[in-house]
GUDO-524704 format. One record per residue (C-alpha): residue in one letter; y, x, z. Coordinates in steps of 0.1 Angstrom, whole numbers. Layout:
// residues N
(A,(Y,X,Z))
...
This chain:
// residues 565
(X,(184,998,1395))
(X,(204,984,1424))
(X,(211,948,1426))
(X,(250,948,1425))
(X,(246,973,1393))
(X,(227,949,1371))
(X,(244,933,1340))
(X,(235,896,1353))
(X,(255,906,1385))
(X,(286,888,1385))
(X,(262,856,1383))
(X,(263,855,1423))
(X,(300,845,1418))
(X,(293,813,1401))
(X,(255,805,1419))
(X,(263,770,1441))
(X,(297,762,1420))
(X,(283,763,1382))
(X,(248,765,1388))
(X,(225,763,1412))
(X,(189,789,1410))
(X,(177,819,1395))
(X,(191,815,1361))
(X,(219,795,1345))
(X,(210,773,1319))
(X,(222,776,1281))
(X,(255,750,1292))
(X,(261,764,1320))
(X,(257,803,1308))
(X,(285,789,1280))
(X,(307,774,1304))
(X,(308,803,1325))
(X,(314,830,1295))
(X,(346,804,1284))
(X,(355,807,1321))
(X,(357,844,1316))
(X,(369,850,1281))
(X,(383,814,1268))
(X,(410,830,1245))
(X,(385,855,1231))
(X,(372,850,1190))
(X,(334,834,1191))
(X,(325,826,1162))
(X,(336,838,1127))
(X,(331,842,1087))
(X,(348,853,1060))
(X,(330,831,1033))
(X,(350,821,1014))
(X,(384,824,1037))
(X,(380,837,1073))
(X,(376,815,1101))
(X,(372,820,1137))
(X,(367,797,1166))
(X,(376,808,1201))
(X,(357,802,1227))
(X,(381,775,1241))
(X,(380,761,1207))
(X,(345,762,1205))
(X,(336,743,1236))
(X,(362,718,1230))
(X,(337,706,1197))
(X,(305,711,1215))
(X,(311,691,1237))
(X,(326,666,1212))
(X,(289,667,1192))
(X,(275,663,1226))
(X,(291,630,1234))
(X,(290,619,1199))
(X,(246,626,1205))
(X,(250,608,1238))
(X,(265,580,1224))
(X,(234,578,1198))
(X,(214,575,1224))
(X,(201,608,1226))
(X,(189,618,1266))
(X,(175,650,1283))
(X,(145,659,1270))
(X,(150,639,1233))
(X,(144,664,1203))
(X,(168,677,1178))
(X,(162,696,1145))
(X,(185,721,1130))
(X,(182,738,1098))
(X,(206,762,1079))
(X,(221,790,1068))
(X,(238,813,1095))
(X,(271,795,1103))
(X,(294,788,1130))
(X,(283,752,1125))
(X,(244,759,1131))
(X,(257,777,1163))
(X,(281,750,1173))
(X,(251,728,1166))
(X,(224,745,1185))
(X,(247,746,1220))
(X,(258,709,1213))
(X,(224,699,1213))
(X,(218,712,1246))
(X,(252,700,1260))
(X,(238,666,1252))
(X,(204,672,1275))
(X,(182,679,1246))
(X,(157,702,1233))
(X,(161,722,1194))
(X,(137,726,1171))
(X,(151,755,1147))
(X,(135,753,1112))
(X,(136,782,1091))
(X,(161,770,1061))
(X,(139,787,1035))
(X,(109,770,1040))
(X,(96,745,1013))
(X,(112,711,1021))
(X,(74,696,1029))
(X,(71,722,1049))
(X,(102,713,1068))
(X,(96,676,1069))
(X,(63,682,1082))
(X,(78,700,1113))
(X,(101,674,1116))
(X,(77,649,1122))
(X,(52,670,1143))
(X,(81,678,1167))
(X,(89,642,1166))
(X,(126,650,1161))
(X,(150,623,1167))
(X,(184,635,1146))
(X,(187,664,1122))
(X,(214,691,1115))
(X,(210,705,1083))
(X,(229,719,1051))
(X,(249,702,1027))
(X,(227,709,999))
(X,(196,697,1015))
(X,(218,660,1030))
(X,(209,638,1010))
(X,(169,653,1002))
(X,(164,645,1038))
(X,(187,615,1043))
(X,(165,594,1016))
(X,(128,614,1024))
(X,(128,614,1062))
(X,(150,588,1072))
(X,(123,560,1061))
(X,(92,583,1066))
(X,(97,607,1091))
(X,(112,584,1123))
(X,(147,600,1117))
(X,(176,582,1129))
(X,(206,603,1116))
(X,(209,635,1095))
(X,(240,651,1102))
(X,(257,678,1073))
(X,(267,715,1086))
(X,(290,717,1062))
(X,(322,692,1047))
(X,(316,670,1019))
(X,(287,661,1020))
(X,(272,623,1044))
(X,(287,632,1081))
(X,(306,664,1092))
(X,(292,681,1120))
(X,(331,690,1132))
(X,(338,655,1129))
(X,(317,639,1156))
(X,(329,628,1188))
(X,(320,602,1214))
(X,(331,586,1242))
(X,(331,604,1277))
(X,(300,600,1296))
(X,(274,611,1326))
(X,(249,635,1304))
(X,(222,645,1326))
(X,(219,681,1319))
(X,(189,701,1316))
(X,(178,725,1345))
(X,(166,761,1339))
(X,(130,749,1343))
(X,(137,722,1314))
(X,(122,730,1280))
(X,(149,741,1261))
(X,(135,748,1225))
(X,(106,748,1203))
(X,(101,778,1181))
(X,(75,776,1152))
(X,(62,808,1147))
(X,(64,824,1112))
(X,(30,819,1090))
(X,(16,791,1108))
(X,(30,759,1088))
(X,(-3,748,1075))
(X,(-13,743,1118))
(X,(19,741,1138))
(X,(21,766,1167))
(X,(54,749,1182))
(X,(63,781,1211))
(X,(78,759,1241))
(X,(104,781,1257))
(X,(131,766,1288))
(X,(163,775,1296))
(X,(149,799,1323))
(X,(131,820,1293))
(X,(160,823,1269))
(X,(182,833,1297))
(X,(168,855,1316))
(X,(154,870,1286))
(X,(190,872,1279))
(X,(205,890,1310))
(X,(177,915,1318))
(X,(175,930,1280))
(X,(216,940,1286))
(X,(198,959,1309))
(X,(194,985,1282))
(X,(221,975,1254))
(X,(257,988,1260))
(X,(277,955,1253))
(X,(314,943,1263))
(X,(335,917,1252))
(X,(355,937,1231))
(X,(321,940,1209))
(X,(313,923,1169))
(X,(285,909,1168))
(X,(269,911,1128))
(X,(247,882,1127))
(X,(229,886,1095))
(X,(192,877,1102))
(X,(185,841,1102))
(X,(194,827,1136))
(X,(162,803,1142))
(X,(141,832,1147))
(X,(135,843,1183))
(X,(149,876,1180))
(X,(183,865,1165))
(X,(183,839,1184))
(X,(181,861,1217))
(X,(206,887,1206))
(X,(227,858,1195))
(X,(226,845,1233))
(X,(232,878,1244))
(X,(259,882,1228))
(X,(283,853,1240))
(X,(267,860,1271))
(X,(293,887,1270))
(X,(321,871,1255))
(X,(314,891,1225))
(X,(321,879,1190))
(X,(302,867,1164))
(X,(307,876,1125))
(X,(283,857,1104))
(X,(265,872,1071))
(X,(256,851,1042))
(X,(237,873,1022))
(X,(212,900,1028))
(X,(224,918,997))
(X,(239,950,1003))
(X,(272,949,989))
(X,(279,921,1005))
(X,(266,933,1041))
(X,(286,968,1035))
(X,(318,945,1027))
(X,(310,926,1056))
(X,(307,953,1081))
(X,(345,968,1069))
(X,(361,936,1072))
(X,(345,927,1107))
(X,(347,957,1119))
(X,(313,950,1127))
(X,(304,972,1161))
(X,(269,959,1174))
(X,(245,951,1140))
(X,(216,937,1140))
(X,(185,948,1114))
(X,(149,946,1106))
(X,(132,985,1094))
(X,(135,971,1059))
(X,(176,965,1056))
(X,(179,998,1077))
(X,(160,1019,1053))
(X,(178,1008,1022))
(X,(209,1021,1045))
(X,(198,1055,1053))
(X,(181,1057,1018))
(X,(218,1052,1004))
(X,(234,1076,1030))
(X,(207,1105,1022))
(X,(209,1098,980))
(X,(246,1104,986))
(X,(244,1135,1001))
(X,(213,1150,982))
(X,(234,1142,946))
(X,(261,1168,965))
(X,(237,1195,961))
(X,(207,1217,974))
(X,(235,1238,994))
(X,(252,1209,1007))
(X,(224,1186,1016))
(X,(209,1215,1036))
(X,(243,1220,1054))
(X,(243,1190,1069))
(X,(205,1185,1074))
(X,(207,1210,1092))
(X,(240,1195,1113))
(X,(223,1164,1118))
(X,(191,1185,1141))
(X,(218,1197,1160))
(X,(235,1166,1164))
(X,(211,1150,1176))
(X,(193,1179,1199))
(X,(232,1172,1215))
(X,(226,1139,1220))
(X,(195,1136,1237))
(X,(200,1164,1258))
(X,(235,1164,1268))
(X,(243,1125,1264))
(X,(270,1134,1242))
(X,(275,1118,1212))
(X,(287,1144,1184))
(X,(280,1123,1150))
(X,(303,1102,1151))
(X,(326,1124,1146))
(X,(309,1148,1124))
(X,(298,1124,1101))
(X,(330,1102,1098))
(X,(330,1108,1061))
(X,(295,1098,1053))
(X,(296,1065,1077))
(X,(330,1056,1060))
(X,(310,1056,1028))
(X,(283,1036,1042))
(X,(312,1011,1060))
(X,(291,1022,1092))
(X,(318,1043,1110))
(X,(326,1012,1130))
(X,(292,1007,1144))
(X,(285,1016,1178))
(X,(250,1006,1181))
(X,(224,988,1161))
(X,(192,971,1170))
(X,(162,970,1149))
(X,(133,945,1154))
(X,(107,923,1140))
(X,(85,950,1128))
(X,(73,986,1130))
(X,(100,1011,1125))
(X,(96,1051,1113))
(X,(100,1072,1140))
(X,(122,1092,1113))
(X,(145,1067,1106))
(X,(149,1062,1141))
(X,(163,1094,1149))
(X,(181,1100,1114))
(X,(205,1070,1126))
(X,(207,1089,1161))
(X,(216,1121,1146))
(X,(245,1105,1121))
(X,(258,1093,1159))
(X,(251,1061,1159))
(X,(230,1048,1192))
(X,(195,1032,1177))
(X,(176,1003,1195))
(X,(141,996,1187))
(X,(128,968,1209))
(X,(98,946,1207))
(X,(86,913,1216))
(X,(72,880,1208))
(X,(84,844,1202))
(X,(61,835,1231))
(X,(82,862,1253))
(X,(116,848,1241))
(X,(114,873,1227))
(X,(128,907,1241))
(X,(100,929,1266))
(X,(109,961,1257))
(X,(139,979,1245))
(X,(152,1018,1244))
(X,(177,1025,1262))
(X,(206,1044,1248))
(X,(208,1071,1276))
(X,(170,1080,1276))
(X,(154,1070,1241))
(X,(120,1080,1223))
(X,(118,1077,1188))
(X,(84,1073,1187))
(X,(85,1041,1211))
(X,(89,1007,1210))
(X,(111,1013,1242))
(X,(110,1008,1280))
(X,(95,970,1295))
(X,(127,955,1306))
(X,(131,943,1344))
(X,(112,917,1361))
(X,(84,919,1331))
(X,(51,933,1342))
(X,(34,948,1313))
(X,(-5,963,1313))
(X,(-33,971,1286))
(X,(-61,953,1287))
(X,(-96,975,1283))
(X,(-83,1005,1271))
(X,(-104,1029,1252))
(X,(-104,1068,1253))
(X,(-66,1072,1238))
(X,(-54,1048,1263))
(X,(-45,1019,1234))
(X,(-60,982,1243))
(X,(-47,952,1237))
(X,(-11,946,1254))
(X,(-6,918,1282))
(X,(24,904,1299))
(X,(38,881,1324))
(X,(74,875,1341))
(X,(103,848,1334))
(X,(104,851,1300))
(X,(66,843,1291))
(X,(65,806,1271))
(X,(55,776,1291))
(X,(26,769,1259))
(X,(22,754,1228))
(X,(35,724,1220))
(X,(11,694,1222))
(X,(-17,722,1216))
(X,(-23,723,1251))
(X,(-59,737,1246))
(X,(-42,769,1229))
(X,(-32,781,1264))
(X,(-67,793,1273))
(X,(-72,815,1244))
(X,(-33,829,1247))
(X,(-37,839,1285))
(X,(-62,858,1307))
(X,(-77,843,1338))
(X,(-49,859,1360))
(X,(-23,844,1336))
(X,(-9,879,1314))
(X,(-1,865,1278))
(X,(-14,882,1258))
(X,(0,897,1227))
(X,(-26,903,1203))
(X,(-5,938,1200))
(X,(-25,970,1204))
(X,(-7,997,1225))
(X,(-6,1022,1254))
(X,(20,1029,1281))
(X,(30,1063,1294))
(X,(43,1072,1326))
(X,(78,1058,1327))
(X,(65,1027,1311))
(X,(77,1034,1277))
(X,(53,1011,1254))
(X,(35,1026,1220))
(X,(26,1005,1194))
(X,(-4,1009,1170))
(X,(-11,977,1155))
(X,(-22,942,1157))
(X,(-56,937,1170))
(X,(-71,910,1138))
(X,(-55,940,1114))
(X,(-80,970,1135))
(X,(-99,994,1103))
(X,(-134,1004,1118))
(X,(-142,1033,1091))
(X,(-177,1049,1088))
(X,(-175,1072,1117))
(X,(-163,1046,1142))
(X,(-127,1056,1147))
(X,(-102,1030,1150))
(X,(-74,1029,1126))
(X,(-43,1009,1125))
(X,(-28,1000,1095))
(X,(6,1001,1109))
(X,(9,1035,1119))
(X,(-3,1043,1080))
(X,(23,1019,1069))
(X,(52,1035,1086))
(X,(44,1070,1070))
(X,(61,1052,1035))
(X,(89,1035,1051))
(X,(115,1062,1035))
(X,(99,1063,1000))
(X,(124,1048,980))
(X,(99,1046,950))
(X,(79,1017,969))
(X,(93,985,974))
(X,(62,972,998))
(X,(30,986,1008))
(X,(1,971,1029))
(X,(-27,988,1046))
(X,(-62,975,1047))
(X,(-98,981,1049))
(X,(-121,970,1022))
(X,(-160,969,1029))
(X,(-175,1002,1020))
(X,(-205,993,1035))
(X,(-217,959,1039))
(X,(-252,967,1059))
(X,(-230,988,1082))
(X,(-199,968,1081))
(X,(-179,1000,1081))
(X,(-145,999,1063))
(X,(-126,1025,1038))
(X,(-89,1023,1038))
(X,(-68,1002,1005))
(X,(-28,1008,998))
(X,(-18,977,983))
(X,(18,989,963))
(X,(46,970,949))
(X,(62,996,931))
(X,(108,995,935))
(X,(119,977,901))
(X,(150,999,903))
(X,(133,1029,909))
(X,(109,1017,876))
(X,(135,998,858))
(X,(132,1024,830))
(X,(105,1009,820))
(X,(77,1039,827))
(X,(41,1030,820))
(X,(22,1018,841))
(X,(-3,1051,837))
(X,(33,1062,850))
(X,(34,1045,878))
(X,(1,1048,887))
(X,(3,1088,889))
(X,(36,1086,908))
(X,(22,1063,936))
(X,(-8,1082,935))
(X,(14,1118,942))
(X,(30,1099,971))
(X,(-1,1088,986))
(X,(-16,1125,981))
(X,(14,1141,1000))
(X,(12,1109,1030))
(X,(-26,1117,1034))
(X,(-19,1154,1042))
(X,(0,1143,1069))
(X,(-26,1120,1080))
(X,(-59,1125,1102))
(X,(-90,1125,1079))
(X,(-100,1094,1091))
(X,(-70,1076,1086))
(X,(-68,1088,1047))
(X,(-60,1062,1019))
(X,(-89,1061,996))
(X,(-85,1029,975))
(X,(-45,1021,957))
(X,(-39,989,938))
(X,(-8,984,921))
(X,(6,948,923))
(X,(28,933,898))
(X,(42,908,920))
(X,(58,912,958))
(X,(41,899,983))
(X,(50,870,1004))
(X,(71,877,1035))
(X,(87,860,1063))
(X,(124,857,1069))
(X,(125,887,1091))
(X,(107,908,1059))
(X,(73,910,1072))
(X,(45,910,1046))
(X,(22,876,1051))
(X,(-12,891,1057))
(X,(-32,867,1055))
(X,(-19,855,1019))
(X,(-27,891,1006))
């Protein structure tokens, strides 16, 4: 890719005016998209009446929270907490607080209240932004215990308005792109605080060399669903104004709601986890299989054809095809969606290609900010987690006779460490100083990374062979009889400390809402896993199903807690 063809480069216009370096920071980056696209929506919902901010508007009360911060005595470097629900306010919020010189801490919002109290303090917060429901909790808990000095309401009514802060004008020192700019507490690790440090340099460039492979222009909607604190919101999120894009944001992961959503928005860049984009494609192929043997064969049938088209001539025939059955599904605006924060079937994958909508499957860390690899539109494989992204330089380390080892990585997006678990850093990097990932994977020749599974999650069975619960897992993703299902091994010997391989199933309550038996059940999970093992290797064949009665405990971005299995 030739430098003046890049995505990041109209930067060289504004490098010794706006900013000065490699990378702009996260003010800076704003300032310069308001410069370009002031008149432009930002930010909007449609809860309960619609609102939108332009990005005019928008700076105008950042930098309004910022002096009001200033004026509190916050200074560069000072930490901030924010907690909530997606909102223009939390976004508001989270550029204010670095307009002011400081660093954010984003808290999930779901989290127990210990939980988030306990994070507080650890990051040794200064102010907190949180929801109106929650004021008062921490206003009377951590304002006495937890070294809090204000605690600031993200919605009206409730203590003081975010939108009504303002200060007097003043000198803020501003961060520079080397500055830490946030601490990210990675999901499942409450009970000992893993606190990701990431500057300004990470989140940005992170930010400019993924558009490397997403289509995006200002004319874009943004469907900001997932909850923003988490890295990989959070990035696309950046991205996104980045563009001068706008930003519609989604309440409730509920599917009416999200399919009402995407009409009124006219939602064109949508942003999922495998989980939300399964329950769409499950609804879309019901719809067309209660049409009919003939019909649903018809346009199987169209959909291989569309999507042969698509990857071959880099035409995009679905859309048009389809119209009808997107219209149902209030897709038919979408242009593209993304899917990340877990392992994706390769099917579903190339289903959404073949109904002409372009499918990105990226991958990445919170300790990578997060994005390292991403498909691109124009030369996609389904079975990939995509292409490393520019400037990343991504190996496996000890690779075994497939080519899969454990996956390493260093460039400008890698975290600076943990925070104030400095001895962390010698376990997370090599000697030569690649990250690495924990992830077990194998590049091919055009860089294009394949995932197999986590390295603590590796099944040794009797004969040796390595198997990945992952790739197991994926094999269920469309079933829509299943709600969850983990992988695992279970000891099947103990003097040889070889492994046999466990489904652990939460059955669908609506597919079981009937209320079948659970003899019922039992033989319907049991005739699914019968027909997955056919398609698997003998090695990798499920031997061992329990049926839970209750889900099992997931992170905000749907990922199963292993560890609390």
């Amino acid at each position: 890719m030739g430098k003046n063809s890049t995505p990041w480069a109209y930067l060289d216009g504004y490098r010794g005016m706006v900013f000065n370096g490699t990378w702009p920071t996260m003010p800076e980056a704003f300032r310069i998209t308001v410069s370009r696209y002031g008149e432009r929506p930002c930010f909007t919902i449609y809860e309960p009446d619609r609102i939108t901010l332009s990005y005019n508007e928008a700076l105008k009360i950042i930098r309004a929270v910022s002096r009001w911060l200033y004026s509190r005595g916050i200074r560069k470097g000072d930490r901030i907490a924010l907690t909530g629900k997606n909102c223009p306010e939390w976004a508001v919020a989270f550029i204010a607080i670095h307009f002011a010189g400081a660093v954010v801490v984003p808290i999930d919002h779901q989290l127990r209240q210990e939980e988030t109290e306990s994070l507080i303090k650890f990051a040794k917060a200064r102010i907190l932004f949180a929801d109106e429901e929650k004021h008062e909790h921490y206003v009377s808990t951590l304002k006495s215990t937890g070294g809090l000095e204000e605690v600031i309401s993200l919605k009206k009514g409730v203590g003081t308005y975010l939108y009504d802060l303002d200060g007097p004008e003043a000198e803020i020192e501003l961060p520079g792109e080397n500055d830490l700019a946030a601490i990210l507490f990675t999901s499942g690790t409450m009970g000992n605080p893993k606190g990701v440090m990431l500057t300004h340099a990470n989140l940005l460039s992170d930010n400019y060399l993924a558009q490397s492979y997403i289509d995006l222009v200002p004319e874009d909607v943004f469907y900001a669903l997932l909850p923003i604190h988490h890295a990989y919101s959070m990035t696309v999120f950046i991205v996104v104004m980045a563009v001068g894009a706008e930003l519609v944001f989604g309440k409730r992961m509920v599917t009416k709601a999200i399919l009402k959503d995407l009409k009124q928005g006219q939602i064109t860049l949508f942003l999922g986890v495998p989980m939300l984009f399964n329950k769409l494609l499950g609804g879309i192929i019901r719809g067309i299989k209660e049409k009919g043997p003939l019909v649903y064969g018809a346009i199987s049938a169209l959909m291989v054809v569309s999507g042969i088209i698509k990857k071959t001539f880099k035409v995009n025939p679905g859309k048009k095809m389809f119209r009808f059955l997107l219209d149902q599904a209030s897709l038919n605006s979408v242009k593209t969606c993304i899917c990340g924060g877990g392992p994706l079937a390769p099917s579903v994958f190339r289903k959404f290609n073949q109904l002409g909508i372009n499918f990105i499957q990226g991958y990445g860390l919170t300790e990578t900010s997060p994005i390292i690899t991403l498909n691109p539109i124009d030369h996609y494989k389904e079975t990939s987690v995509g292409k490393v992204i520019p400037m990343v330089d991504m190996r496996v380390l000890n690779p075994d006779d497939r080519g899969v080892g454990e996956v390493i990585v260093k460039g400008p997006v890698v975290m600076q460490g943990y925070y104030e678990i400095p001895q962390e850093i010698e376990t997370a990097f090599t000697p030569d100083g690649y990250l690495k990932t924990g992830d077990l994977g194998y590049l091919d020749d055009e860089n294009y990374l394949y995932l197999t599974g986590r390295a603590k999650n590796l099944i040794v069975t009797e004969g040796g062979k390595n198997v990945y619960p992952e790739e197991i897992e994926n094999e269920f993703q469309l079933y829509d009889e299943i709600d969850q299902i983990l992988i695992r091994g279970f000891a099947a010997d103990e003097k040889l400390k070889t492994e046999g391989i466990e489904a652990l199933i939460y059955p669908s309550q609506d597919f079981f809402k009937d209320g079948q038996s659970k003899e019922a059940i039992r033989a319907e999970m049991e005739r699914i896993i019968s027909e997955v093992n056919r398609r698997l290797l003998p090695y990798q064949k499920i031997v061992r199903l329990t049926i839970l009665d209750e889900p099992m405990e997931m992170t905000t971005t749907k990922k199963i807690k292993r560890d609390t299995v």
